[in-house]
Residue frames as a rotation matrix with the C-alpha (Angstrom) as fourth column:
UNK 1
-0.436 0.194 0.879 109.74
0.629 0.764 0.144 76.86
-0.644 0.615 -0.455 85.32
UNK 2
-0.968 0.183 -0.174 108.91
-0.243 -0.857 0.454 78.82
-0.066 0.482 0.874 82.09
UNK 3
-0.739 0.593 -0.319 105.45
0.037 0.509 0.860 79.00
0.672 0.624 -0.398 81.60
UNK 4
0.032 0.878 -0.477 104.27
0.765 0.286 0.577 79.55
0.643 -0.384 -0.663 85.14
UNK 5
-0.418 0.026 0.908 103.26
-0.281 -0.954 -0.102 82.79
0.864 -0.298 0.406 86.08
UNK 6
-0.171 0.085 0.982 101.61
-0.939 -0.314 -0.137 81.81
0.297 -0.946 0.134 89.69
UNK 7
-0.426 -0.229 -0.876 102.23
0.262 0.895 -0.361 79.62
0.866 -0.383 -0.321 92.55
UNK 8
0.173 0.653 0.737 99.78
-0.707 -0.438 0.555 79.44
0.685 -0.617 0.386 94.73
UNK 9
-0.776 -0.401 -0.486 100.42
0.057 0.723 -0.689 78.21
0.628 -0.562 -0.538 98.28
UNK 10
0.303 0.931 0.204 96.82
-0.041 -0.201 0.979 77.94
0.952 -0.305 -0.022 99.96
UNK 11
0.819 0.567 0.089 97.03
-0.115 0.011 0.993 76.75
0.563 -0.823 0.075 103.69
UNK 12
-0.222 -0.942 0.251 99.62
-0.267 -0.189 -0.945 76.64
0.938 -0.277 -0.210 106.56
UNK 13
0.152 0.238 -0.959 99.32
0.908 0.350 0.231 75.48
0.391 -0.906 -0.163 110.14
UNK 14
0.944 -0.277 0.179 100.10
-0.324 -0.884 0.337 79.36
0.065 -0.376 -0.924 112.27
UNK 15
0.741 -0.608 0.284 103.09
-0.246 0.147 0.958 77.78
-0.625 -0.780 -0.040 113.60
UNK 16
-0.185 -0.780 0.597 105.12
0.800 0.233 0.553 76.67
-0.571 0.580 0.581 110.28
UNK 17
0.750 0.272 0.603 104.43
0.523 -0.802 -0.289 80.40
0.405 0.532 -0.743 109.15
UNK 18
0.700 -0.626 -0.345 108.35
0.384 -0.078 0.920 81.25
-0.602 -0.776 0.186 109.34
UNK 19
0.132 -0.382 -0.914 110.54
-0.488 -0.828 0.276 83.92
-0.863 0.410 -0.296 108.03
UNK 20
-0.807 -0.582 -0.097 111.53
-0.280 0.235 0.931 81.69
-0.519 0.779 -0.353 105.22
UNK 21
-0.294 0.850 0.438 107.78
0.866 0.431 -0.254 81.19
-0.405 0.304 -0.862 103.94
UNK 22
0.533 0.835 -0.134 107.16
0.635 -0.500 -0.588 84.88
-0.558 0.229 -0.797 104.16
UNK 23
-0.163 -0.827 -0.538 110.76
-0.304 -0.476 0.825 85.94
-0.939 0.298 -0.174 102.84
UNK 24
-0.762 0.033 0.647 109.62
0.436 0.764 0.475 83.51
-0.478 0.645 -0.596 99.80
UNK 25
0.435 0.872 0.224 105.91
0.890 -0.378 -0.256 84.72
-0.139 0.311 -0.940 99.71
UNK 26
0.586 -0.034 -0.810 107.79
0.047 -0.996 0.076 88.56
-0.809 -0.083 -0.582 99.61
UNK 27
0.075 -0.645 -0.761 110.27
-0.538 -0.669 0.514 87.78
-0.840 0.370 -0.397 97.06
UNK 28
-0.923 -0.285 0.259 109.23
0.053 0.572 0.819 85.52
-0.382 0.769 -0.513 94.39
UNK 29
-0.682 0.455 -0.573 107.34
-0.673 -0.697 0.247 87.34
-0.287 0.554 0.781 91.95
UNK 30
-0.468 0.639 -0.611 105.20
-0.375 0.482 0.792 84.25
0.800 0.600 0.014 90.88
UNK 31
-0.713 0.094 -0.694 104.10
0.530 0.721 -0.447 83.27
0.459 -0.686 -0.564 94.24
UNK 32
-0.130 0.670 0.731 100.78
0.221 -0.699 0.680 84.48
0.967 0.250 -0.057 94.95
UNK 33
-0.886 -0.322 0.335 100.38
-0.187 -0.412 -0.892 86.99
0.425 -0.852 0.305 97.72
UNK 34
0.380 0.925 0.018 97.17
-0.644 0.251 0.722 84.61
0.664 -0.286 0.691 99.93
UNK 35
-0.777 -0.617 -0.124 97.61
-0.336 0.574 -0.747 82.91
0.532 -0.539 -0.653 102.76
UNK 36
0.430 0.686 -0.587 94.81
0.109 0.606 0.788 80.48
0.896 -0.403 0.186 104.19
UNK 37
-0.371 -0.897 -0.240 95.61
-0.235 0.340 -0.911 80.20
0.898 -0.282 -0.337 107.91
UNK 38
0.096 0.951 -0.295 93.25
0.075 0.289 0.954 78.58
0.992 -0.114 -0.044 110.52
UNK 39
-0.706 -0.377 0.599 93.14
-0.522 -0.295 -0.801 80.28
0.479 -0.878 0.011 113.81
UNK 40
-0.426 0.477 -0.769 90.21
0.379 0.866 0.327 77.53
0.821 -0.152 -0.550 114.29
UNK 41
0.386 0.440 -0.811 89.51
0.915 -0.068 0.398 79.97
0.119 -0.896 -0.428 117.97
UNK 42
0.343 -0.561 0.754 89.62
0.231 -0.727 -0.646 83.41
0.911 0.396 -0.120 119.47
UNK 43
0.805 0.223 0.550 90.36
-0.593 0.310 0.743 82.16
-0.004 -0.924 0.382 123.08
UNK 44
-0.437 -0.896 -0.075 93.76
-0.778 0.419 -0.469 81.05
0.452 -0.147 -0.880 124.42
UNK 45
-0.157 0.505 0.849 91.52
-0.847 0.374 -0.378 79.00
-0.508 -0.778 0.369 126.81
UNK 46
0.502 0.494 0.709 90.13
-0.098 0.848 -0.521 76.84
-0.859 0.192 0.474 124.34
UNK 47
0.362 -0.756 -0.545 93.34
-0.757 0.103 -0.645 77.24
0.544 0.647 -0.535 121.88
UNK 48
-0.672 -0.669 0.319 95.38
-0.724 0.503 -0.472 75.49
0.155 -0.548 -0.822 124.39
UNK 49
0.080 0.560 0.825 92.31
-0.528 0.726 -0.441 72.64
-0.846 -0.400 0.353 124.53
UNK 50
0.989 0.133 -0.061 92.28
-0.101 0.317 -0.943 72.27
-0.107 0.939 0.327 121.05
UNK 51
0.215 -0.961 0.172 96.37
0.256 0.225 0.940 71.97
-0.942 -0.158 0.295 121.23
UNK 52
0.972 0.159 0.174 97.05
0.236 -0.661 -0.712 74.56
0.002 0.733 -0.680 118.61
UNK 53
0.597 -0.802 0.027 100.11
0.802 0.597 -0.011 75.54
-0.007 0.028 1.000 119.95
UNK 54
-0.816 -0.301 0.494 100.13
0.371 -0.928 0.048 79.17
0.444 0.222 0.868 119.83
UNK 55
-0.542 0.528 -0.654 98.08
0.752 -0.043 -0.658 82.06
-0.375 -0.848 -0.374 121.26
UNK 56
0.528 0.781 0.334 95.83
0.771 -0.275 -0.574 84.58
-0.356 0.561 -0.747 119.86
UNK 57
0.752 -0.272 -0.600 98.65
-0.246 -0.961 0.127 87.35
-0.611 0.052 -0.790 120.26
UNK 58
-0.556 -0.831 0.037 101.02
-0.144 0.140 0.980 85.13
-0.819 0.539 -0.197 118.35
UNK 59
-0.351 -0.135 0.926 98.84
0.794 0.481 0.371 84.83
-0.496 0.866 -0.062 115.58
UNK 60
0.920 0.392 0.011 97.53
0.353 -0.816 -0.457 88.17
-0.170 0.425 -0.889 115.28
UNK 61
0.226 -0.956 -0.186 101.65
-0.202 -0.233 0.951 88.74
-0.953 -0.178 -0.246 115.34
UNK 62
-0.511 -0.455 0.730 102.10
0.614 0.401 0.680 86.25
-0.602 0.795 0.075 112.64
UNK 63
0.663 0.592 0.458 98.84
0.746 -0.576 -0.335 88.68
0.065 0.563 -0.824 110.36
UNK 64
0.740 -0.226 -0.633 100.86
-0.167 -0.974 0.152 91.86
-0.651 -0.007 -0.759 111.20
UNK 65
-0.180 -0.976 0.125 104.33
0.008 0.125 0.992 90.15
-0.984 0.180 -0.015 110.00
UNK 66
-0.330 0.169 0.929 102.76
0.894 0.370 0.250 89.10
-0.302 0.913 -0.273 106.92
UNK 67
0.558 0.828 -0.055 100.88
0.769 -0.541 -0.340 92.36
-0.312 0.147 -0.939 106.04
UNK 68
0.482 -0.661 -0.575 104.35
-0.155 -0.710 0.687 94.36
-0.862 -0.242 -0.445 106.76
UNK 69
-0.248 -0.908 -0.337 106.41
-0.325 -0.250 0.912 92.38
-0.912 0.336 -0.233 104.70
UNK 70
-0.638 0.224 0.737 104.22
0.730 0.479 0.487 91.13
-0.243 0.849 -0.469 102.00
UNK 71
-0.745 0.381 -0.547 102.30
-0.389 -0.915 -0.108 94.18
-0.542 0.132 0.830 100.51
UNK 72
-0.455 0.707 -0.541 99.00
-0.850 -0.164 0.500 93.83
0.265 0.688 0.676 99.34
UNK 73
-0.929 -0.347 -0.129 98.59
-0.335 0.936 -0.110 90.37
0.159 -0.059 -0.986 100.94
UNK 74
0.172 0.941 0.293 95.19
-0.897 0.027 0.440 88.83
0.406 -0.338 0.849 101.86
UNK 75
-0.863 -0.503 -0.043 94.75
-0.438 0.790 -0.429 86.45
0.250 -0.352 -0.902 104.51
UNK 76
-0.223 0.909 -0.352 92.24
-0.566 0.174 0.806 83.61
0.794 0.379 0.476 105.14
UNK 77
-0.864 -0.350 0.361 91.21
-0.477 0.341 -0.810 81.65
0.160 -0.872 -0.462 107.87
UNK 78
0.107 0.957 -0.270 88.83
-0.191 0.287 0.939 79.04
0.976 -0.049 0.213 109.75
UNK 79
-0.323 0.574 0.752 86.52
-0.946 -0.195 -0.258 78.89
-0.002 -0.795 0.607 113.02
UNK 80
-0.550 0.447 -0.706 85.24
0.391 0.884 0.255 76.41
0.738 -0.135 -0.661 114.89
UNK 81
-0.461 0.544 0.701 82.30
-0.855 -0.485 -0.185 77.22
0.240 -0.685 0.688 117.23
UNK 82
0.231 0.969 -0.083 81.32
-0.793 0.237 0.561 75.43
0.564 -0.064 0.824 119.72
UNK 83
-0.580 -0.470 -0.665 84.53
0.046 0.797 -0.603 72.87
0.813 -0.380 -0.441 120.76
UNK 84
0.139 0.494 -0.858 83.70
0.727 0.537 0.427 71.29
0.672 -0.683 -0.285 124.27
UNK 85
-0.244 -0.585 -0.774 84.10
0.887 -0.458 0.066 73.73
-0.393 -0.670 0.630 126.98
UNK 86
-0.721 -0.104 0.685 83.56
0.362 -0.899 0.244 77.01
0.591 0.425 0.686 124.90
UNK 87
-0.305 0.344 -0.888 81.90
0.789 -0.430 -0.438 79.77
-0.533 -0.835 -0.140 126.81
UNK 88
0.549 0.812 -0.199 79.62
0.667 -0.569 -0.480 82.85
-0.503 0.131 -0.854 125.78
UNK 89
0.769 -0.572 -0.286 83.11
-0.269 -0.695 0.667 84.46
-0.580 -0.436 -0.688 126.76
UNK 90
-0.254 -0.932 0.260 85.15
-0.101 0.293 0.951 82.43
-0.962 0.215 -0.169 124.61
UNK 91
0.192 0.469 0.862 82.83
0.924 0.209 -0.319 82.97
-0.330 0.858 -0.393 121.77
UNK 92
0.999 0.021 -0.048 82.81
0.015 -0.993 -0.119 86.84
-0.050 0.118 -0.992 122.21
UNK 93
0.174 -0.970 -0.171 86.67
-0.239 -0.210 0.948 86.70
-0.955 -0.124 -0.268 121.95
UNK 94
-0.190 -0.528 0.828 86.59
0.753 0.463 0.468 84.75
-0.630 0.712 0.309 118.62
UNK 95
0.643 0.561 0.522 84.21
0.766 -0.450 -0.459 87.36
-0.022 0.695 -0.719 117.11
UNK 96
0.914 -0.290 -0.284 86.55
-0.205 -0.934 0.294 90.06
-0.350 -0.210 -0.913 118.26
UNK 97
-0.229 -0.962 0.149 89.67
-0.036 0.161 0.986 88.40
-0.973 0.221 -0.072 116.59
UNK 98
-0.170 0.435 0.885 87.95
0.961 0.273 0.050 88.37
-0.220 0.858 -0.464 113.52
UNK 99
0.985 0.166 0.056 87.05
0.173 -0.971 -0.164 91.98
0.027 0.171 -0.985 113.62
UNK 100
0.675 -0.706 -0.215 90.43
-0.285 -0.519 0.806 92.71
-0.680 -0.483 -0.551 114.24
UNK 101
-0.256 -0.774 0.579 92.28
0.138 0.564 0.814 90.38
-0.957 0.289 -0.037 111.60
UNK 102
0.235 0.086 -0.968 89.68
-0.748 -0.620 -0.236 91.77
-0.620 0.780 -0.082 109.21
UNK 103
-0.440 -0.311 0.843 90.17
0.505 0.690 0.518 88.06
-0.743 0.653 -0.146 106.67
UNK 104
-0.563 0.555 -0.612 89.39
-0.823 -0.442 0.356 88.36
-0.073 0.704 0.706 103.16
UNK 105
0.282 0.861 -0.423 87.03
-0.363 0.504 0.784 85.30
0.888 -0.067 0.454 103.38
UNK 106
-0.453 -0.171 0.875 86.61
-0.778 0.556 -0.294 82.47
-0.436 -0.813 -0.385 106.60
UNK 107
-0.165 0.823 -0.543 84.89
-0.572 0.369 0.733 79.19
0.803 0.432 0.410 107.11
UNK 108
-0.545 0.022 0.838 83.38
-0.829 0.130 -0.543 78.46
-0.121 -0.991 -0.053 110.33
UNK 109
-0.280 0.135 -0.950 82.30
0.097 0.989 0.112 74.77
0.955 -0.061 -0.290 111.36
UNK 110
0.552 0.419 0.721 80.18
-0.754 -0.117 0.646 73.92
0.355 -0.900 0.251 114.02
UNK 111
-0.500 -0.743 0.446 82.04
-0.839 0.543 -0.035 71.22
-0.216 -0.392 -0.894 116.36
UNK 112
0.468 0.883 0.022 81.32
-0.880 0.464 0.099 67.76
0.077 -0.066 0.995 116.25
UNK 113
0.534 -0.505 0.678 82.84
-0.388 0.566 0.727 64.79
-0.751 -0.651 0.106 117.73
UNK 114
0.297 -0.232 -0.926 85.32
-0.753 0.540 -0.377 62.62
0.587 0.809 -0.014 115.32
UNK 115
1.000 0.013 0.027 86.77
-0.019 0.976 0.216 59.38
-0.023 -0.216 0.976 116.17
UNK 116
0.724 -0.689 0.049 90.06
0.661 0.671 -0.335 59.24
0.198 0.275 0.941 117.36
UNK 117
-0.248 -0.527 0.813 90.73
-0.160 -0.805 -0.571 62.96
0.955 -0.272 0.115 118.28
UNK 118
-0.798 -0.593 0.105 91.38
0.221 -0.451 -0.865 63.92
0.560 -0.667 0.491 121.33
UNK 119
-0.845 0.530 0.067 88.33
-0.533 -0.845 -0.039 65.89
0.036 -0.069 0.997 121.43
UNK 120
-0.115 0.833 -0.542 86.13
-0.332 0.482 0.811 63.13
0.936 0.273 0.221 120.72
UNK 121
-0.070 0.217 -0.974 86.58
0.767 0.635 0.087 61.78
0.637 -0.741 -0.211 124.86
UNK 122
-0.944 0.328 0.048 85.25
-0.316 -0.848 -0.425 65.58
-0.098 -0.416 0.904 126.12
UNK 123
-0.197 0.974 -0.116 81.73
0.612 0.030 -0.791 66.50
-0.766 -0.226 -0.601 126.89
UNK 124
-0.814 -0.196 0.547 80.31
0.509 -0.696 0.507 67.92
0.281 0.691 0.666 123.97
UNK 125
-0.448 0.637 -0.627 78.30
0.894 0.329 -0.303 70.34
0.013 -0.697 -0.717 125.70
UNK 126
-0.574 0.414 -0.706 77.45
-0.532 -0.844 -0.063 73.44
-0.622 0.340 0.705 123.96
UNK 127
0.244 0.910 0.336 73.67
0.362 0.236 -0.902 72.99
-0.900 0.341 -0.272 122.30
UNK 128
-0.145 0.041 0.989 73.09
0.691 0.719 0.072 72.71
-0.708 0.693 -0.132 119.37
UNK 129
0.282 0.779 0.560 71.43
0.957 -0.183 -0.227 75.43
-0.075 0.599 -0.797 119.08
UNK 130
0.634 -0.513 -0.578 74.16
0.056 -0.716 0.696 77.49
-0.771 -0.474 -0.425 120.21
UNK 131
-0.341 -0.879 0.335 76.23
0.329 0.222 0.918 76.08
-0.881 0.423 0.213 118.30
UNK 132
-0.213 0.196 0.957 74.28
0.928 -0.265 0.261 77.21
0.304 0.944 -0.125 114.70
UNK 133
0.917 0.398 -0.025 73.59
0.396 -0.902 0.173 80.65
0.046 -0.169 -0.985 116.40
UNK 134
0.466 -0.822 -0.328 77.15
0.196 -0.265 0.944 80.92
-0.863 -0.505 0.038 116.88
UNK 135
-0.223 -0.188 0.956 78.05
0.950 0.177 0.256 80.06
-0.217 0.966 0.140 113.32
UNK 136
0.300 0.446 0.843 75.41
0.758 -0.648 0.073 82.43
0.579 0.617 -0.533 111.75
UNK 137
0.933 0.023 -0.360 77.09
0.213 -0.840 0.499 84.86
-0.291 -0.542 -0.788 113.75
UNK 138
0.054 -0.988 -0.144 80.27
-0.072 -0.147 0.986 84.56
-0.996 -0.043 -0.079 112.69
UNK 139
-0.188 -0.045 0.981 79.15
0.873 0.449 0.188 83.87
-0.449 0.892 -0.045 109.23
UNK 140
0.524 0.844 0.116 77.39
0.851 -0.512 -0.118 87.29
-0.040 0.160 -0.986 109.37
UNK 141
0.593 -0.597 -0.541 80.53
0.191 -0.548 0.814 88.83
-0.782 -0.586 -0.211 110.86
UNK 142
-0.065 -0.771 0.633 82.67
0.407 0.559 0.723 87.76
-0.911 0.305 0.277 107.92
UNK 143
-0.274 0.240 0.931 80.59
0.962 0.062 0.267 88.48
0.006 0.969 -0.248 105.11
UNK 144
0.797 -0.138 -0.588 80.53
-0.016 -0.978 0.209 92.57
-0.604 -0.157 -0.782 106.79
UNK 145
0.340 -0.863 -0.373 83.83
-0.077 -0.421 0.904 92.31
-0.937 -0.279 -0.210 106.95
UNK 146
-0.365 -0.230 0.902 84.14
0.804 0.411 0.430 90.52
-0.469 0.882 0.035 102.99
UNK 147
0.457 0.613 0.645 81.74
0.881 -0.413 -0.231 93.22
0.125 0.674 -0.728 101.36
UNK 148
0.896 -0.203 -0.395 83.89
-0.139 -0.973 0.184 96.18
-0.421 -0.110 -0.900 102.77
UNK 149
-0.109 -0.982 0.157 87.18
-0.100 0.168 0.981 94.65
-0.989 0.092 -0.116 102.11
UNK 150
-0.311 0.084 0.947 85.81
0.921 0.273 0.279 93.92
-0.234 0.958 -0.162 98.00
UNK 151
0.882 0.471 0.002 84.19
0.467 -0.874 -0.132 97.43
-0.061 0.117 -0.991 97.97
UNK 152
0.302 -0.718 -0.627 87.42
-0.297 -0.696 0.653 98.99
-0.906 -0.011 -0.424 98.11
UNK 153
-0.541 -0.758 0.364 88.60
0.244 0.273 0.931 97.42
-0.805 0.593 0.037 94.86
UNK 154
0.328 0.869 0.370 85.83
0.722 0.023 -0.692 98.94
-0.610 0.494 -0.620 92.92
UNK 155
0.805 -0.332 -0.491 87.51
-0.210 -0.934 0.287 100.72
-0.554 -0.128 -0.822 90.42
UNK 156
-0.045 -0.996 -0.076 90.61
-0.706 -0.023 0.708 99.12
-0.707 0.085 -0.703 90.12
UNK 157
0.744 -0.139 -0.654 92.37
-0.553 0.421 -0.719 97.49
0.375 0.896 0.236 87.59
UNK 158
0.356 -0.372 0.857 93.01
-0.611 0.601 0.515 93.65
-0.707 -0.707 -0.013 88.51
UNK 159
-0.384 -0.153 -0.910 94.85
-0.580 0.807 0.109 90.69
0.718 0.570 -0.399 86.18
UNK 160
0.306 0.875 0.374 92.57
-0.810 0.446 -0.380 88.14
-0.500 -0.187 0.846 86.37
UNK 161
-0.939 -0.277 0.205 93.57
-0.154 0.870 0.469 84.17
-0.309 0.409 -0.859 85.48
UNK 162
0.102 0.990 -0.097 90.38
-0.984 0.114 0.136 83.09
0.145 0.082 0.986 83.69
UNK 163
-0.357 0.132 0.925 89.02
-0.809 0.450 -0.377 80.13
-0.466 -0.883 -0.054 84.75
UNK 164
-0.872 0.468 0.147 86.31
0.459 0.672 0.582 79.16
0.173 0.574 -0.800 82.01
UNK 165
-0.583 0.740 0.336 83.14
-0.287 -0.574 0.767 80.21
0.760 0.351 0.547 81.87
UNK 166
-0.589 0.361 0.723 80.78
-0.799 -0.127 -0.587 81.09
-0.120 -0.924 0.363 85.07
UNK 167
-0.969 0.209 0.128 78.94
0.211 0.977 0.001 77.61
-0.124 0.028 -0.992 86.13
UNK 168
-0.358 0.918 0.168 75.47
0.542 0.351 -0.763 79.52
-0.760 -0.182 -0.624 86.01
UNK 169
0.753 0.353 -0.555 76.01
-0.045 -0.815 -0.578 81.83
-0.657 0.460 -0.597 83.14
UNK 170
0.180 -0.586 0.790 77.77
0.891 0.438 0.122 80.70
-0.418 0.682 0.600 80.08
UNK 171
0.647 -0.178 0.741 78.16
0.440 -0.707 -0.554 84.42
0.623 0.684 -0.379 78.88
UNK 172
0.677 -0.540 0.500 80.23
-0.732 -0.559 0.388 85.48
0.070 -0.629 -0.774 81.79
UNK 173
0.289 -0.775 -0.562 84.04
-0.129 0.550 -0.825 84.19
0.948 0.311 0.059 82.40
UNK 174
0.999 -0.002 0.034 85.42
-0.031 0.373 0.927 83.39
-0.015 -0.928 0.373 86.30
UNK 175
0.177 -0.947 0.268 88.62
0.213 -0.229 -0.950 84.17
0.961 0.226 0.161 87.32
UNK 176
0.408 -0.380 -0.830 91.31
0.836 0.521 0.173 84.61
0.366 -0.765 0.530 89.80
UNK 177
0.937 -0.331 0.110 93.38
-0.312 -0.937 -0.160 87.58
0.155 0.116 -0.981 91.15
UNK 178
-0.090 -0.994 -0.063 97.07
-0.150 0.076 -0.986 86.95
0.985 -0.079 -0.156 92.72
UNK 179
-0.809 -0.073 0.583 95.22
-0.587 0.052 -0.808 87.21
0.029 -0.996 -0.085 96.17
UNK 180
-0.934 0.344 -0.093 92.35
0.302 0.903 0.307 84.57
0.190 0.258 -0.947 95.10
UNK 181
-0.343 0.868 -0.358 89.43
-0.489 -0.491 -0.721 87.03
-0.802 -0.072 0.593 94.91
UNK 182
-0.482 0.382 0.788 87.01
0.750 0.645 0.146 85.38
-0.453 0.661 -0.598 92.51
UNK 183
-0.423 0.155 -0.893 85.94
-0.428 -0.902 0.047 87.90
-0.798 0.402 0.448 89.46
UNK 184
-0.018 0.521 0.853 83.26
0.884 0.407 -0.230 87.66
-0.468 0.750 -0.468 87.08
UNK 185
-0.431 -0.691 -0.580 83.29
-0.020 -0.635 0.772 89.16
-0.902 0.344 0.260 83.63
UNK 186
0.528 0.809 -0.260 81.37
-0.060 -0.269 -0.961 89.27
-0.847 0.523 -0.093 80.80
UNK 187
-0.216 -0.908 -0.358 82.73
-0.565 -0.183 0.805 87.76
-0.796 0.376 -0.474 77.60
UNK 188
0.832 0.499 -0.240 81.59
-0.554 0.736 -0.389 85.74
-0.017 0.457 0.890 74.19
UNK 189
0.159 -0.446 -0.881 84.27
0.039 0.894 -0.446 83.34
0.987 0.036 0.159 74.06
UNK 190
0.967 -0.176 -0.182 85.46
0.243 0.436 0.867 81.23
-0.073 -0.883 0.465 76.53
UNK 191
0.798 -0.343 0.496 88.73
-0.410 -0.912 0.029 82.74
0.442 -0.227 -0.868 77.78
UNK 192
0.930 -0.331 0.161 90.46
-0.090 0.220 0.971 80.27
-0.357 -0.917 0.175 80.04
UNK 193
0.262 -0.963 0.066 94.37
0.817 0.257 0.517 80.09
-0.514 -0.082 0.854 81.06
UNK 194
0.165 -0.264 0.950 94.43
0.542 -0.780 -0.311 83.68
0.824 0.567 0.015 79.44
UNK 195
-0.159 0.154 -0.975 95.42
0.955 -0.228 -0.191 86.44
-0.251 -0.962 -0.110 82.06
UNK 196
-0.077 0.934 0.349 93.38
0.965 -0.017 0.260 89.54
0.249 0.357 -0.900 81.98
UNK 197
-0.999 -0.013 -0.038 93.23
0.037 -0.645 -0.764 93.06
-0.015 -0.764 0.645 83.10
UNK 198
-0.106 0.990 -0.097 89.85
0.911 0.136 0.390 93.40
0.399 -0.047 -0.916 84.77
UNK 199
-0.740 0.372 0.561 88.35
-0.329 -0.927 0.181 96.81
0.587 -0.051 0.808 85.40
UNK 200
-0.640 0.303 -0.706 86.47
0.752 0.436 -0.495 96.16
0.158 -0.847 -0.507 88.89
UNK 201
-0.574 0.618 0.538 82.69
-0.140 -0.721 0.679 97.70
0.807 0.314 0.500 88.66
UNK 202
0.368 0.853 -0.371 81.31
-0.492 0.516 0.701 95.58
0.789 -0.075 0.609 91.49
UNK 203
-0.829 -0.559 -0.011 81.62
-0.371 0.566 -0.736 93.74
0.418 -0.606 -0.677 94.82
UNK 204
0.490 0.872 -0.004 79.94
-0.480 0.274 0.833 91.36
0.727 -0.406 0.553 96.95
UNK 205
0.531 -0.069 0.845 80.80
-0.733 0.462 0.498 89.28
-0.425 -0.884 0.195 99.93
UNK 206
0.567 -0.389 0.726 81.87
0.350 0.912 0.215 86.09
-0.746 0.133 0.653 97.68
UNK 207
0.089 -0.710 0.698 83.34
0.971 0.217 0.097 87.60
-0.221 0.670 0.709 94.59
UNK 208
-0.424 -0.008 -0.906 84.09
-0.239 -0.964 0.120 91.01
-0.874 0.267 0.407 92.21
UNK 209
0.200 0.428 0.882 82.61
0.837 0.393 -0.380 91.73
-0.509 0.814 -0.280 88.79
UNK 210
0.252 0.063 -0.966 83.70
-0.124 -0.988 -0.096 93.61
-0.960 0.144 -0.241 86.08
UNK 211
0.865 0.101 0.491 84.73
0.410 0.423 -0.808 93.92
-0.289 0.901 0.324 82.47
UNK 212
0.287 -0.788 0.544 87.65
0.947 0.149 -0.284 93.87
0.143 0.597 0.790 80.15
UNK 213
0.046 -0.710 -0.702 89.90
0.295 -0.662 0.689 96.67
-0.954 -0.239 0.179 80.95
C-alpha cells in the first residue's frame, strides 16, 4: 500500500513463530524488524504446567533463528513469577534464560489466580512476598540487560517515526525506530508522522535520546 513505510507485527505465541513469519519479517522491507514473544517461564517444569507447548531449548532455538535470519532484529518478551508450583530452582532458571536471550525490553507479572484457567484450581502457593522479590529481580535483571543493549547505539544514526511531542516535555518529540526503541529529541515544532534521522547521544533502560542528525 503506497504510503506505508512500516508494518509492525508486535506479539506471537513461540509456537506460530514459523519459517513463513520470519521469511516475511526477513524480506519485506516495510515490516519492522521486533518481535514481542512471551516465554512467560525459564523452566520446562513449570512450562509444561502452564501448557505452553514448547521448551526452553525450543525457544531459545526459535531467538537464534530469528537473529540469523533477520539482521538487526530485537526481541521482546514476558515473565511470570510465581505460577503454582514454582521453585527457588525454577526461578533461578528463568533468570538465566533471560541472561542468555539478552531481550531488548520484558514485562514480568506476578501470578495470580483468574477464573476459568486452568491454573485457577492449583494451590497458589508461592508467598507473596516471594512472589514481588522475584519480580524486582527480574525487573532488575532486565533493565541491566536494557541499559547495555541501548548503550551500544550511542552514536548511531537511527530513522526515527515521530510520534508527537514527549507527554512531560512539550519541547522534546518521541519517536520510534524499526525495532521499537523509544527516542527522545529535542525540537520546536511538533514533528509527528515525519521520519527522522536521529543522531543517538544517550541511553537508558526505557528509551534513547538524541538530536536531529
Amino acid at each position: 500500500v503506497d504510503g506505508i513505510r512500516r508494518i509492525r507485527f508486535i506479539t506471537s505465541h513461540p509456537s506460530f513463530v514459523r519459517p513463513s513469519l520470519i521469511e516475511a519479517m526477513r524480506d519485506l522491507p516495510k515490516v519492522c524488524k521486533y518481535l514481542h514473544i512471551p516465554a512467560q517461564s525459564g523452566s520446562n517444569r513449570i512450562l509444561k504446567a502452564m501448557r505452553r507447548g514448547y521448551t526452553v531449548e525450543r525457544y531459545l532455538e526459535i531467538c537464534d533463528t530469528l537473529r540469523s535470519e533477520v539482521p538487526g532484529i530485537e526481541i521482546a518478551s514476558d515473565f511470570i513469577v510465581g505460577f503454582p508450583g514454582e521453585t527457588a530452582e525454577d526461578f533461578d532458571t528463568t533468570v538465566a534464560l533471560m541472561e542468555k536471550a539478552r531481550f531488548q525490553n520484558a514485562f514480568v507479572f506476578k501470578y495470580s489466580p483468574r477464573p476459568g484457567t486452568d491454573a485457577a484450581a492449583l494451590e497458589d502457593d508461592v508467598p507473596e512476598e516471594e512472589k514481588k522479590r522475584r519480580n524486582q529481580m527480574l525487573l532488575d535483571t532486565q533493565e541491566r540487560i536494557s541499559t547495555e543493549k541501548n548503550r551500544l547505539r550511542v552514536g548511531q544514526e537511527l530513522e526515527v517515526l515521530v510520534e508527537g511531542p514527549s507527554k512531560r516535555d512539550a519541547t522534546r518529540q518521541t519517536g520510534r525506530t524499526d525495532t521499537h526503541q523509544l527516542v527522545h529529541f529535542e525540537a520546536e515544532r511538533d514533528l509527528r508522522g515525519r521520519f527522522l534521522p536521529i543522531r543517538i547521544s544517550g541511553a537508558s533502560a526505557v528509551a534513547l535520546s538524541g538530536a536531529l542528525a
